[in-house]
N, C-alpha and C positions, 0 to 999 in steps of 0.2 A: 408394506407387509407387516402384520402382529408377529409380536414376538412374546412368546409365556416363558415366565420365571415364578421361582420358589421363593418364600421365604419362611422362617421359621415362626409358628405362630404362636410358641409360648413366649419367644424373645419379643414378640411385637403383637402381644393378646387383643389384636382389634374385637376378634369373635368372640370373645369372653366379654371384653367391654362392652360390647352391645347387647351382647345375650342377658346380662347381669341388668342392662336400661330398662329392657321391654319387659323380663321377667316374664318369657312366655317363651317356647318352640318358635323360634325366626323364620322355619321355612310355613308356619300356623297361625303366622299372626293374622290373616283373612278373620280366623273364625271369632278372634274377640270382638264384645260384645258393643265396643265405642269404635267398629272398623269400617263405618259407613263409608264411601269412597264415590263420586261420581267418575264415570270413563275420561280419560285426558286425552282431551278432544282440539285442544290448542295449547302451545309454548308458554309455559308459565304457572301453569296452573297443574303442572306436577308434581308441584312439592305441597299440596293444598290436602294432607292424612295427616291424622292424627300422631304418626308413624315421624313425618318430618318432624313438625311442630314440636314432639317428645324429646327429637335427635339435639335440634336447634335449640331450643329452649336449655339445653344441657350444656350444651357449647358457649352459649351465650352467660351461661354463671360461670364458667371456669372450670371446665372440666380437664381438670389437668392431668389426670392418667388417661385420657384421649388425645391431649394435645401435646401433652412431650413423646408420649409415644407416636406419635405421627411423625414429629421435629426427627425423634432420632429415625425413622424409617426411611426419612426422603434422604439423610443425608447418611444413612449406611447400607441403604438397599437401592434407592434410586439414584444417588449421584452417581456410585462407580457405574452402574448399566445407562447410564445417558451419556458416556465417554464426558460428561464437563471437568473442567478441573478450575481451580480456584474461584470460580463462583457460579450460584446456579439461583433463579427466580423462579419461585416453586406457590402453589392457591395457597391462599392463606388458609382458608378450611375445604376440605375435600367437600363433594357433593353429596349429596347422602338420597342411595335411589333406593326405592322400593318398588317390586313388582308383579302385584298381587294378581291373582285371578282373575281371569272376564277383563283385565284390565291392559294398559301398556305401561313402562316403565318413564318414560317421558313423550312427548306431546306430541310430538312430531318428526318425520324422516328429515335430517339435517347434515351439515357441516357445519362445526363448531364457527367458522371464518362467517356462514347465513347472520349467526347470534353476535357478530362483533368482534367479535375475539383476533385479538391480533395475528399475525401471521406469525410461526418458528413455534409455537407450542406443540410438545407433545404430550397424549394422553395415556394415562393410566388408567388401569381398572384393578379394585381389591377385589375379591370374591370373599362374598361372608358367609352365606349359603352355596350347597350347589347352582350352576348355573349352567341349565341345560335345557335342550331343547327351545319349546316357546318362549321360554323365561329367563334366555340368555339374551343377552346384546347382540346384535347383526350388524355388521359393517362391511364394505367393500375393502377387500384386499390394496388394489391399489387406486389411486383417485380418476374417478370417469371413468371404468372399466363396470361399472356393476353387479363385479366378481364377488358374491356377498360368502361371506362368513360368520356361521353362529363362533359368538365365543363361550366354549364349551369348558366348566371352570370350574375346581372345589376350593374351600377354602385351603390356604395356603398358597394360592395362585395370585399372580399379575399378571398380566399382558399391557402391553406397549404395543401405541397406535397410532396411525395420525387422523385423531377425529376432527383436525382443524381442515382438514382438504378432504376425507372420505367420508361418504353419505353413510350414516347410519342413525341407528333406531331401534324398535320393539314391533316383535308381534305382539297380538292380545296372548296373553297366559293361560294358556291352557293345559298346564300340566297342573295342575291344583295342587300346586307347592305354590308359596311366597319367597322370591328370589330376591334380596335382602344384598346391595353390597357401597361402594363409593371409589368417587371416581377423582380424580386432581389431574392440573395441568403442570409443565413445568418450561423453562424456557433457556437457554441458555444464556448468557450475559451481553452475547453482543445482538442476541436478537430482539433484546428489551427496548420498549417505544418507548419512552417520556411522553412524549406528547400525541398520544395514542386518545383519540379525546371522546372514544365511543364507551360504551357505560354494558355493564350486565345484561340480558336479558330478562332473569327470572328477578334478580334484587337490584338492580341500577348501580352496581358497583364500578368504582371505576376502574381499570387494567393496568393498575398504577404499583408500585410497590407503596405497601402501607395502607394500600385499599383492598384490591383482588388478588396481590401479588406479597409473598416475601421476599425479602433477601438474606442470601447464606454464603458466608465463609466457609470453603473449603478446606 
């Protein structure tokens, strides 16, 4: 079952940080003028906007008031709510969704476990825009029940979920806002594989710490 929590969004400015990226209205970014976008119609080809490629490219120089702010968010906002203590394996970089009009946020109706993903991971979601209606995330309450649930969310929200065992995904967007947010996994220490020898879907990563995974002292 999801569970939503608060956190405080000047102490952990994700929405500033990206708002300041795009230098545009985030629930508007449809309307810019480089927003050409095909419908994502198969697993992979989600992260294929201008929108990722902006985010990634960013991350990838060292965007380090994105990435210590992340570091300290997992380890003072999500370690204490995942009951771990002395140590927790946490995505090295969160997922970065966009979900534009006419469009869906990712590829396909899934469980994370479809895409490889080891078993004991739980899922997070930031909210950077609102996310409501169409253009929220839909998942089953609990796994094989097809008890579905929008996750209906403003910034400052998380929810906690188990998208490694419950089916979820996107309708097409039709509330003509662009729902903007990011999502990480995280695992507790004794549920970590070493020899977990299946790889990413969307980037061939391996589920390893030092690859898909960090490691943290508590």
């Amino acid at each position: 079952m999801e569970e939503y929590f608060d956190y405080d969004v000047t102490k952990y400015p994700f929405v500033t940080l990206i708002q300041e990226l795009f230098a545009h209205d985030l629930q508007l970014l449809h309307e810019l003028p480089n927003a050409e976008y095909s419908f994502f119609s198969t697993p992979g080809n989600d992260s294929d906007t201008i929108f990722h490629k902006l985010f990634y490219d960013r991350m990838r120089s060292g965007w380090k008031d994105f990435t210590n702010t992340y570091v300290r968010f997992i380890r003072e906002c999500i370690a204490p709510i995942s009951g771990n203590t002395g140590e927790i394996i946490y995505q090295t970089w969160p997922s970065f969704r966009v979900h534009l009009p006419g469009n869906v946020a990712v590829g396909g109706w899934h469980k994370d476990s479809d895409y490889h993903h080891p078993p004991g991971e739980v899922n997070f979601i930031v909210a950077i825009t609102p996310m409501f209606e169409s253009n929220a995330t839909i998942a089953e309450r609990e796994p094989g029940t097809l008890d579905f649930r929008h996750f209906t969310m403003t910034p400052g929200q998380i929810v906690r979920f188990n998208g490694n065992q419950c089916l979820h995904g996107n309708l097409p967007n039709t509330t003509g806002k662009t729902r903007v947010s990011f999502d990480f996994r995280i695992l507790s220490a004794d549920s970590y594989n070493p020899s977990h020898d299946l790889t990413s879907l969307s980037r061939g990563n391996k589920f390893l710490i030092g690859h898909y995974y960090q490691r943290m002292s508590l």
